[in-house]
mmCIF file of the N, C-alpha and C atoms, coordinates in Angstrom:
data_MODEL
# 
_entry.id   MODEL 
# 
loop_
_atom_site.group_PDB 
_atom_site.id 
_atom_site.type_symbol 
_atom_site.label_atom_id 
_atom_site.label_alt_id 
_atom_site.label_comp_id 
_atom_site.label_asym_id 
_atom_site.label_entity_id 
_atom_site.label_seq_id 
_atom_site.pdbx_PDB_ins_code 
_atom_site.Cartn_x 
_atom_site.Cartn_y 
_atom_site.Cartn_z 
_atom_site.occupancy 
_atom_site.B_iso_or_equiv 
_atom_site.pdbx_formal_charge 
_atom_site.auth_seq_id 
_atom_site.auth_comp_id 
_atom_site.auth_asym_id 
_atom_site.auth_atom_id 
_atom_site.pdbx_PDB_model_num 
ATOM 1   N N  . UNK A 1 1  ? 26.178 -5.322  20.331 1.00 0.00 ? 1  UNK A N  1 
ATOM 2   C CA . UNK A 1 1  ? 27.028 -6.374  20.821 1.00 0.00 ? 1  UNK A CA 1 
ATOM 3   C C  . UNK A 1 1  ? 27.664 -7.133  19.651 1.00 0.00 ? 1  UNK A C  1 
ATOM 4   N N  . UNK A 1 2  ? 26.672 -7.232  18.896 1.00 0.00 ? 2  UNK A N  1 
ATOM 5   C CA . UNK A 1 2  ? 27.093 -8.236  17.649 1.00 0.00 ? 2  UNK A CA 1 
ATOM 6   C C  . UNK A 1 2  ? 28.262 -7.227  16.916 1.00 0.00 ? 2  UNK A C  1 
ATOM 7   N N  . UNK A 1 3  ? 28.272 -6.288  16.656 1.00 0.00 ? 3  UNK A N  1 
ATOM 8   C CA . UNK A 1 3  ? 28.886 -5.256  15.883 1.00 0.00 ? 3  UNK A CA 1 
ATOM 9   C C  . UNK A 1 3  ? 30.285 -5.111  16.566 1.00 0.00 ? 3  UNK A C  1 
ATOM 10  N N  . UNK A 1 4  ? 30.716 -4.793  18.128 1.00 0.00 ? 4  UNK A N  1 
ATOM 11  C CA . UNK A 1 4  ? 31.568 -4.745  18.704 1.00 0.00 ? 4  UNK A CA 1 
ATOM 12  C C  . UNK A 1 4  ? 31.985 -6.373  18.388 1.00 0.00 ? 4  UNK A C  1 
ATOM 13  N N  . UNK A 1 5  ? 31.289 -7.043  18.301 1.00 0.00 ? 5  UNK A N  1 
ATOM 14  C CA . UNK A 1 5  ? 32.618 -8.967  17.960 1.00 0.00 ? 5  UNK A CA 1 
ATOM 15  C C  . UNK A 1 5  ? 33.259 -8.487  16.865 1.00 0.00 ? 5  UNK A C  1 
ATOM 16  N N  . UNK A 1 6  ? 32.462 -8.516  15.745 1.00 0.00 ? 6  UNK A N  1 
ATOM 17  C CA . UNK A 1 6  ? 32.752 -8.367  14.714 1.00 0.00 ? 6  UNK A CA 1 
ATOM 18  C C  . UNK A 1 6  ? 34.106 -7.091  14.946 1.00 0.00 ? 6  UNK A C  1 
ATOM 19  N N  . UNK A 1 7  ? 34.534 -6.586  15.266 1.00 0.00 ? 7  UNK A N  1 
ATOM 20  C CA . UNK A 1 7  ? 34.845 -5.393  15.263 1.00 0.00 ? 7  UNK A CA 1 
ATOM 21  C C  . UNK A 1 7  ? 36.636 -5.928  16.317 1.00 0.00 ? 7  UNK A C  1 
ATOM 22  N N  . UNK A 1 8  ? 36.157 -6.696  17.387 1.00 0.00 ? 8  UNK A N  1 
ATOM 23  C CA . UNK A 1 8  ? 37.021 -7.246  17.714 1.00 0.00 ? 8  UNK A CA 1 
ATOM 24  C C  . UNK A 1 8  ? 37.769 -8.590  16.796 1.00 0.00 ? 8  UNK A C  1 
ATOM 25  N N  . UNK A 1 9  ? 36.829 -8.935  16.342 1.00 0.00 ? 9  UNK A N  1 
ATOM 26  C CA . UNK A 1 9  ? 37.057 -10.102 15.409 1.00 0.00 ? 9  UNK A CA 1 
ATOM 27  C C  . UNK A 1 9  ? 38.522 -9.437  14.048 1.00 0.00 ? 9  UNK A C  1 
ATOM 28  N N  . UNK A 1 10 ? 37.917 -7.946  13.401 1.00 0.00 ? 10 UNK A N  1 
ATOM 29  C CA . UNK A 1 10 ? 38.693 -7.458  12.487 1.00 0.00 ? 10 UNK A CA 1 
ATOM 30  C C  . UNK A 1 10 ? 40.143 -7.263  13.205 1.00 0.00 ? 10 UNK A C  1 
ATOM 31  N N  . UNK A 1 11 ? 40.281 -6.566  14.199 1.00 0.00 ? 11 UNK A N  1 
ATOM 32  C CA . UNK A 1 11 ? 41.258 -6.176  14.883 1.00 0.00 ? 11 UNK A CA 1 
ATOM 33  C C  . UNK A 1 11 ? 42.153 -7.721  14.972 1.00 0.00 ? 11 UNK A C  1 
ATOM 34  N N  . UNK A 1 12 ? 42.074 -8.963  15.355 1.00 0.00 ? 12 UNK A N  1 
ATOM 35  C CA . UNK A 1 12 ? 41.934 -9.808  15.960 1.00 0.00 ? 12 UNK A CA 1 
ATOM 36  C C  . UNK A 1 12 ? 43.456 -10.379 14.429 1.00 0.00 ? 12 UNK A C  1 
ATOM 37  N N  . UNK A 1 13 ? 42.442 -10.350 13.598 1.00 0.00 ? 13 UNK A N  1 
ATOM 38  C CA . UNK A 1 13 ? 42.886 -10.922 11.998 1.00 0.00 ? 13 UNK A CA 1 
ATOM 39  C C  . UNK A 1 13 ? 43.703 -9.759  11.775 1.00 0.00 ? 13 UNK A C  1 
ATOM 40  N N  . UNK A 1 14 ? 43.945 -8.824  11.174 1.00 0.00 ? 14 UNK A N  1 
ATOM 41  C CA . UNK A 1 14 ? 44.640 -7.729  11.086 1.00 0.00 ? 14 UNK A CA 1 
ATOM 42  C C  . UNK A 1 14 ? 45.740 -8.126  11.958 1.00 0.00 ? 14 UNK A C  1 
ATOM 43  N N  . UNK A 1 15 ? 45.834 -8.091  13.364 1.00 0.00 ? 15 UNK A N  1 
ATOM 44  C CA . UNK A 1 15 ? 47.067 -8.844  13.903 1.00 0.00 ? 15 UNK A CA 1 
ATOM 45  C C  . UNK A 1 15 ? 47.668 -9.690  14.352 1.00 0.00 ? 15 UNK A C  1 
ATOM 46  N N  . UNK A 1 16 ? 46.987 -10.885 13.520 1.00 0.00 ? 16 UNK A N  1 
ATOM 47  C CA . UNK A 1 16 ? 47.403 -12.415 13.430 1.00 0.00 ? 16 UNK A CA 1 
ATOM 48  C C  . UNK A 1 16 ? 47.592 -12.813 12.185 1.00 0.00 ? 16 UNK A C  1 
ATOM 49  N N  . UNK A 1 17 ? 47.085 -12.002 11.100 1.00 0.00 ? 17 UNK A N  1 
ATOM 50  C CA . UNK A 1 17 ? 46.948 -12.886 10.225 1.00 0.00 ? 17 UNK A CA 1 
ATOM 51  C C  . UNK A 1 17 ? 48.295 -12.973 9.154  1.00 0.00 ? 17 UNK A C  1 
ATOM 52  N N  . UNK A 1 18 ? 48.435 -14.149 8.952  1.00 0.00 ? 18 UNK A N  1 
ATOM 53  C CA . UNK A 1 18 ? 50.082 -14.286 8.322  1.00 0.00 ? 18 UNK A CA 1 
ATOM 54  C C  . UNK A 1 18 ? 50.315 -14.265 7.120  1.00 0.00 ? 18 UNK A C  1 
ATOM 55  N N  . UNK A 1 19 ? 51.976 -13.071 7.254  1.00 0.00 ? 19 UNK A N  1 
ATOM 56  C CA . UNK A 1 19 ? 51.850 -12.002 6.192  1.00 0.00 ? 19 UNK A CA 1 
ATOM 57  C C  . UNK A 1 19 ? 52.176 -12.804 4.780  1.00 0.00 ? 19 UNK A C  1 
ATOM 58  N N  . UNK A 1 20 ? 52.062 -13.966 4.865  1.00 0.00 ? 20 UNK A N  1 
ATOM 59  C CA . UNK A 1 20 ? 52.164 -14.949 3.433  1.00 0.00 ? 20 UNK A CA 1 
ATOM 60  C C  . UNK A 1 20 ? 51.037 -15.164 3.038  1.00 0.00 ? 20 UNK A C  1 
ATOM 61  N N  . UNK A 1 21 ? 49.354 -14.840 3.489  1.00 0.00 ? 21 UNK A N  1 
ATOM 62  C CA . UNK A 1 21 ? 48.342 -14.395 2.975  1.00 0.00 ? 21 UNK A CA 1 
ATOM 63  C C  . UNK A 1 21 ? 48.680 -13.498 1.976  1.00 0.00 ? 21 UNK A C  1 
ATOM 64  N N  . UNK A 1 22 ? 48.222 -13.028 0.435  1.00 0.00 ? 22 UNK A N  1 
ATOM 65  C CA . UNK A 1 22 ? 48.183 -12.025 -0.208 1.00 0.00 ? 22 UNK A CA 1 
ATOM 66  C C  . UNK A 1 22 ? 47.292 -10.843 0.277  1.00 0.00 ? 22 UNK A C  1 
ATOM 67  N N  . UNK A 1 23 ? 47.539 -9.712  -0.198 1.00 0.00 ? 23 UNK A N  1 
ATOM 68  C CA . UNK A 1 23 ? 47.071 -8.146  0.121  1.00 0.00 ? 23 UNK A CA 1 
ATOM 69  C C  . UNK A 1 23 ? 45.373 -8.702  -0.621 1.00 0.00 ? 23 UNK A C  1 
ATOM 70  N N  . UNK A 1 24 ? 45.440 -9.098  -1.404 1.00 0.00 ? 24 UNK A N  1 
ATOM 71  C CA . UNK A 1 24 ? 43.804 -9.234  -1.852 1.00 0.00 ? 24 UNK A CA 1 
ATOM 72  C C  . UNK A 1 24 ? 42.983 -10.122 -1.435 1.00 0.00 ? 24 UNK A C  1 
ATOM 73  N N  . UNK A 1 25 ? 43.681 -10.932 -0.624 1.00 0.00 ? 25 UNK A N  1 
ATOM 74  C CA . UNK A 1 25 ? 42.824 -11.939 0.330  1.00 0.00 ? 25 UNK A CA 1 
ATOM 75  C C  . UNK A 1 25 ? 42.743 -11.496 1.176  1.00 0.00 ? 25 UNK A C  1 
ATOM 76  N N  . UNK A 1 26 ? 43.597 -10.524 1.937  1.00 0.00 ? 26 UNK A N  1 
ATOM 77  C CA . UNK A 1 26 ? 43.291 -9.911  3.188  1.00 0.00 ? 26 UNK A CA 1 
ATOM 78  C C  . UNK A 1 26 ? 41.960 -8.970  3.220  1.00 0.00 ? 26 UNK A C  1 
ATOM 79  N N  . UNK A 1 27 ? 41.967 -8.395  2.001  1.00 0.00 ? 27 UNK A N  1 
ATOM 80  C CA . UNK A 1 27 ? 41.025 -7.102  1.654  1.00 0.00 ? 27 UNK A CA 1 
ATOM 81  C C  . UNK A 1 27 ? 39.657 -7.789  1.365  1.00 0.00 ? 27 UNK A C  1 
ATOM 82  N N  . UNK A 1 28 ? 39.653 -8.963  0.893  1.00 0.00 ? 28 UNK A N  1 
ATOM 83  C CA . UNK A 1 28 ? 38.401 -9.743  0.349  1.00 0.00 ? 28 UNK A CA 1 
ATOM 84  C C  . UNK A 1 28 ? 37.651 -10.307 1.874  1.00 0.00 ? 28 UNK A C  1 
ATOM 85  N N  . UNK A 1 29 ? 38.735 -10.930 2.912  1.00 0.00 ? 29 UNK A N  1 
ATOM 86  C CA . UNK A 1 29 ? 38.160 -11.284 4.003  1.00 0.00 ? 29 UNK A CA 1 
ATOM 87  C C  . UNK A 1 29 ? 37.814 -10.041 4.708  1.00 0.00 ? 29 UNK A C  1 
ATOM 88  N N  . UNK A 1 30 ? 38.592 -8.826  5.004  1.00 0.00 ? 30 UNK A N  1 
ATOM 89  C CA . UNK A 1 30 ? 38.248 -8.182  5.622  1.00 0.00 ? 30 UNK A CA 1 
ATOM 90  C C  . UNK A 1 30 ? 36.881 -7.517  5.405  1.00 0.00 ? 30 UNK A C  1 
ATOM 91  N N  . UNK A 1 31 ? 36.725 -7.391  3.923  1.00 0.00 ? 31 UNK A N  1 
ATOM 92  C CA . UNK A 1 31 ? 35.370 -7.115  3.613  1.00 0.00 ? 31 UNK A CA 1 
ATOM 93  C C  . UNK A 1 31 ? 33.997 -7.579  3.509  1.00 0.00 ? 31 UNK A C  1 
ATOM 94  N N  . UNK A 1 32 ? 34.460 -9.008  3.828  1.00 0.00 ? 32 UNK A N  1 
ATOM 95  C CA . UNK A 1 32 ? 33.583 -10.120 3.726  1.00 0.00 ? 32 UNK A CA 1 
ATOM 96  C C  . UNK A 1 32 ? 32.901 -9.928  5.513  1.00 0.00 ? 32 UNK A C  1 
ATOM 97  N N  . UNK A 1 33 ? 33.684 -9.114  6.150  1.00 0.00 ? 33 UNK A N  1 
ATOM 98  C CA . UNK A 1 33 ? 33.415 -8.800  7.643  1.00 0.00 ? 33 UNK A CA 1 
ATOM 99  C C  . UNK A 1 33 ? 32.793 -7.747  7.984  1.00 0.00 ? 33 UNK A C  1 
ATOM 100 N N  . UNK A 1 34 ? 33.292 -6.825  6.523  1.00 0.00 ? 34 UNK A N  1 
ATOM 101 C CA . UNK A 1 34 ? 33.270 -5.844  6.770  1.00 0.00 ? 34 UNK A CA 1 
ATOM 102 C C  . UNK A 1 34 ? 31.820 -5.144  6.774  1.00 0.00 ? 34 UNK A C  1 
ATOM 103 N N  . UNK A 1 35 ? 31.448 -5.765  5.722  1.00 0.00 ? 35 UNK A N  1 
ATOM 104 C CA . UNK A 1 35 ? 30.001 -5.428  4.867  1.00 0.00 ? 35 UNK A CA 1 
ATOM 105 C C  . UNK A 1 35 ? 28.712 -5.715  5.848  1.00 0.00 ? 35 UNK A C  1 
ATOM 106 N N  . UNK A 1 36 ? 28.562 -7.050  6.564  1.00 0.00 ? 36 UNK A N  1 
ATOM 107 C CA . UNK A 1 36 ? 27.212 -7.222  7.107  1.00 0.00 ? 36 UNK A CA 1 
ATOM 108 C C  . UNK A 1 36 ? 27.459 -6.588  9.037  1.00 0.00 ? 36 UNK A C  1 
ATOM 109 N N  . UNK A 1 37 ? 28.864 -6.243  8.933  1.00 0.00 ? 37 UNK A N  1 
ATOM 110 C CA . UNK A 1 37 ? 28.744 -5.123  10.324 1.00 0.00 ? 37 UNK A CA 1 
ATOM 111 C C  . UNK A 1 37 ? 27.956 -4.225  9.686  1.00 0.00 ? 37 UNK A C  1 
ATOM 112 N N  . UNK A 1 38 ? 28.236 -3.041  8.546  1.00 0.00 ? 38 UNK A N  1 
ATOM 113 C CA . UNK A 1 38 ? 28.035 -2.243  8.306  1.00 0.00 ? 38 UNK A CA 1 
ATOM 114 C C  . UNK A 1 38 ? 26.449 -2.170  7.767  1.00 0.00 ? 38 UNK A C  1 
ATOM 115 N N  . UNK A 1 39 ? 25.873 -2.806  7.326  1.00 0.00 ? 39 UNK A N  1 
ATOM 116 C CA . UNK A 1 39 ? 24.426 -3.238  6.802  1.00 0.00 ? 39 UNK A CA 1 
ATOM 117 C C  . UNK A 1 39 ? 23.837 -3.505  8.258  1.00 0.00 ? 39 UNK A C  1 
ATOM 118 N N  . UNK A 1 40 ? 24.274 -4.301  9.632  1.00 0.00 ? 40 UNK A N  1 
ATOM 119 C CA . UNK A 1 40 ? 23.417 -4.780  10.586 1.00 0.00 ? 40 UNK A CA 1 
ATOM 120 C C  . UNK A 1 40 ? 23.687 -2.959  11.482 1.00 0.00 ? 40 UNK A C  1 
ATOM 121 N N  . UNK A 1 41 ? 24.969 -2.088  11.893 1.00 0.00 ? 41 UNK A N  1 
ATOM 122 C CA . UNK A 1 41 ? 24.399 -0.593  12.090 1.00 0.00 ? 41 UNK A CA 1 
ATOM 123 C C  . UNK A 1 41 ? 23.756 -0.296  11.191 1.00 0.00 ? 41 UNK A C  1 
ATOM 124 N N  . UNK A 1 42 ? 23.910 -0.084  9.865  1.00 0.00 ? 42 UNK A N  1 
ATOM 125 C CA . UNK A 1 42 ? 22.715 1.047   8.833  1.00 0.00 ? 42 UNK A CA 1 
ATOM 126 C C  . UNK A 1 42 ? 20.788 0.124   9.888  1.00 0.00 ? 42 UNK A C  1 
ATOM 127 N N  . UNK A 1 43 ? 21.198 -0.794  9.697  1.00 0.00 ? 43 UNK A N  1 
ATOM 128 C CA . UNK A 1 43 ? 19.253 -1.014  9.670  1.00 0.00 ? 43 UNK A CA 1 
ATOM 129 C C  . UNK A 1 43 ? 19.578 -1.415  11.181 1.00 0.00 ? 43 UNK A C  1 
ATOM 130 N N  . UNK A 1 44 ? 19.967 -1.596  12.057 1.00 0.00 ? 44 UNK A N  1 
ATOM 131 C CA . UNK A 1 44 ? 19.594 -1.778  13.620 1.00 0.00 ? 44 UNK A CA 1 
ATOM 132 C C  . UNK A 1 44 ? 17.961 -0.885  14.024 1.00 0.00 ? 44 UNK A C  1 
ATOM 133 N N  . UNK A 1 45 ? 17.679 -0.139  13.497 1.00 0.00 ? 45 UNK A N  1 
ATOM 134 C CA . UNK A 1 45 ? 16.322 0.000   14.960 1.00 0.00 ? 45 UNK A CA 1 
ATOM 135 C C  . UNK A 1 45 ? 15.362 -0.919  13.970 1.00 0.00 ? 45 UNK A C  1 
ATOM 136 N N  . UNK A 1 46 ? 15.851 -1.020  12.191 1.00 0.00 ? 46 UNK A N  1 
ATOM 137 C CA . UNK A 1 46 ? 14.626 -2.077  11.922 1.00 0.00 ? 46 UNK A CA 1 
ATOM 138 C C  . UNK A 1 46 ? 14.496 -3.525  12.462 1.00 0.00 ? 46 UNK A C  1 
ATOM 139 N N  . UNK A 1 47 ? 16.079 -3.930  12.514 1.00 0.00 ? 47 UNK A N  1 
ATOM 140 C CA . UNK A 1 47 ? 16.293 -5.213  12.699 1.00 0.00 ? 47 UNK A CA 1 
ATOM 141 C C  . UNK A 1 47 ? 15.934 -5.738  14.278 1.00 0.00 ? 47 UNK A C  1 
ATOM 142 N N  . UNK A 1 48 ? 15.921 -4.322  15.544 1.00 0.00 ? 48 UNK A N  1 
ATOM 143 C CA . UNK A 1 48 ? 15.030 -4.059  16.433 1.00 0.00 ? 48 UNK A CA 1 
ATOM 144 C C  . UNK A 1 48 ? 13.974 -4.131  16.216 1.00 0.00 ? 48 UNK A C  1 
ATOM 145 N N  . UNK A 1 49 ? 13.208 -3.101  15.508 1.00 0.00 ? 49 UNK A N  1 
ATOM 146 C CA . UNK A 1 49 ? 11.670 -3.436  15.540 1.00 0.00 ? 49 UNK A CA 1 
ATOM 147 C C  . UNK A 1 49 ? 10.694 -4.639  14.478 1.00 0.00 ? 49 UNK A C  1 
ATOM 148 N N  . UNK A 1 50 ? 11.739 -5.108  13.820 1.00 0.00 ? 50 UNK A N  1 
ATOM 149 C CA . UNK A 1 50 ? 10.486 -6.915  13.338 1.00 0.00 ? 50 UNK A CA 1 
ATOM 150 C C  . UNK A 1 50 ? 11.182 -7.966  14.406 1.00 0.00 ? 50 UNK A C  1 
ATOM 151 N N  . UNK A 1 51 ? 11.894 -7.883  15.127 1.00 0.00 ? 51 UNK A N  1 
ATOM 152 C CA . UNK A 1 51 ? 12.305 -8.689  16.737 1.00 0.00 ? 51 UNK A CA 1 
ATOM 153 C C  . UNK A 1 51 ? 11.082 -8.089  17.830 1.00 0.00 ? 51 UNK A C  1 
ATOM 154 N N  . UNK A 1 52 ? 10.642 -7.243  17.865 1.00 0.00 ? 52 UNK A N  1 
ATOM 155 C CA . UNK A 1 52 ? 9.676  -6.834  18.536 1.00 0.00 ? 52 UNK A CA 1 
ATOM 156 C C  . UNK A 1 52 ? 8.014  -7.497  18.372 1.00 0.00 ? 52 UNK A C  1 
ATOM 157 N N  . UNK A 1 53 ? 8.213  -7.072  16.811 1.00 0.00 ? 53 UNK A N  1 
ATOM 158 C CA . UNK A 1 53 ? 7.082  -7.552  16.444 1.00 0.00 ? 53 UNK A CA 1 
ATOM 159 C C  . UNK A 1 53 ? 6.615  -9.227  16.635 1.00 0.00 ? 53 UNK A C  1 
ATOM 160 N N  . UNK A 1 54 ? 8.100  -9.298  16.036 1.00 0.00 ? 54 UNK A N  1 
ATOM 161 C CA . UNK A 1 54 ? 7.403  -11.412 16.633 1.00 0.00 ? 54 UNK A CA 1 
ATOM 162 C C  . UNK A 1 54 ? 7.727  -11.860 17.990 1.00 0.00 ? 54 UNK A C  1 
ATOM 163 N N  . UNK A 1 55 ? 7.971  -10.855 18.736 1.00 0.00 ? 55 UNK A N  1 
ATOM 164 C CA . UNK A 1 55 ? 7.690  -11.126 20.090 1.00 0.00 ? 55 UNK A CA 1 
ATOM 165 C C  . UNK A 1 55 ? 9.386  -11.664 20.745 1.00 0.00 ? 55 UNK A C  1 
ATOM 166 N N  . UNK A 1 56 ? 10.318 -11.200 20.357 1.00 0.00 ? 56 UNK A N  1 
ATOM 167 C CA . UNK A 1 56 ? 11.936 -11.685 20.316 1.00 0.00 ? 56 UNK A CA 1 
ATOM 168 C C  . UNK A 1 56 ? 12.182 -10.725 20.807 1.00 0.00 ? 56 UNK A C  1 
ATOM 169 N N  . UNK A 1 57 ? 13.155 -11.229 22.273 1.00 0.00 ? 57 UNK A N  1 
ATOM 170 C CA . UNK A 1 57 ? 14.373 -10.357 22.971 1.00 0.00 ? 57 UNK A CA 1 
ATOM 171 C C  . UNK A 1 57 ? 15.030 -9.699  21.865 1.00 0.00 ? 57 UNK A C  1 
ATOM 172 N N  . UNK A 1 58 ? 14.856 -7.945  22.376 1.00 0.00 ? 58 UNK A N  1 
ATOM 173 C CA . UNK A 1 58 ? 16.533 -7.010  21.946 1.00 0.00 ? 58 UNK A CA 1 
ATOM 174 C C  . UNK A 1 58 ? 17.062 -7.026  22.773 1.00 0.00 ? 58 UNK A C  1 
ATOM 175 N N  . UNK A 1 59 ? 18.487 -7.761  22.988 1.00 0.00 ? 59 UNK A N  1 
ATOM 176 C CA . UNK A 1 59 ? 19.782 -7.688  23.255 1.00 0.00 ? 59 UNK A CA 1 
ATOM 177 C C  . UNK A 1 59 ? 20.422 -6.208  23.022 1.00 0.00 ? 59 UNK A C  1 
# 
């Protein structure tokens, strides 16, 4: 769920965001988005299983 916001979120900026922003601010935010989507899929069944362990809803 969290991954699909984020994901809508990129899409969102990409076609709003105004083109008097520079190309390296775009690339710096986008990556700044980009990175802890991509780190929260790589480890999801861990970040599932220590939510388990302390007794916390998976969503």
């Amino acid at each position: 769920m969290l991954i699909a916001t984020i994901d809508r979120v990129l899409t969102w900026v990409e076609a709003n965001l105004p083109a008097s922003i520079p190309a390296a601010a775009r690339q710096s935010t986008r990556a700044g988005c980009v990175a802890p989507r991509d780190q929260i899929r790589t480890e999801a069944d861990s970040i599932r299983a220590q939510r388990a362990a302390k007794g916390l809803e998976n969503r």
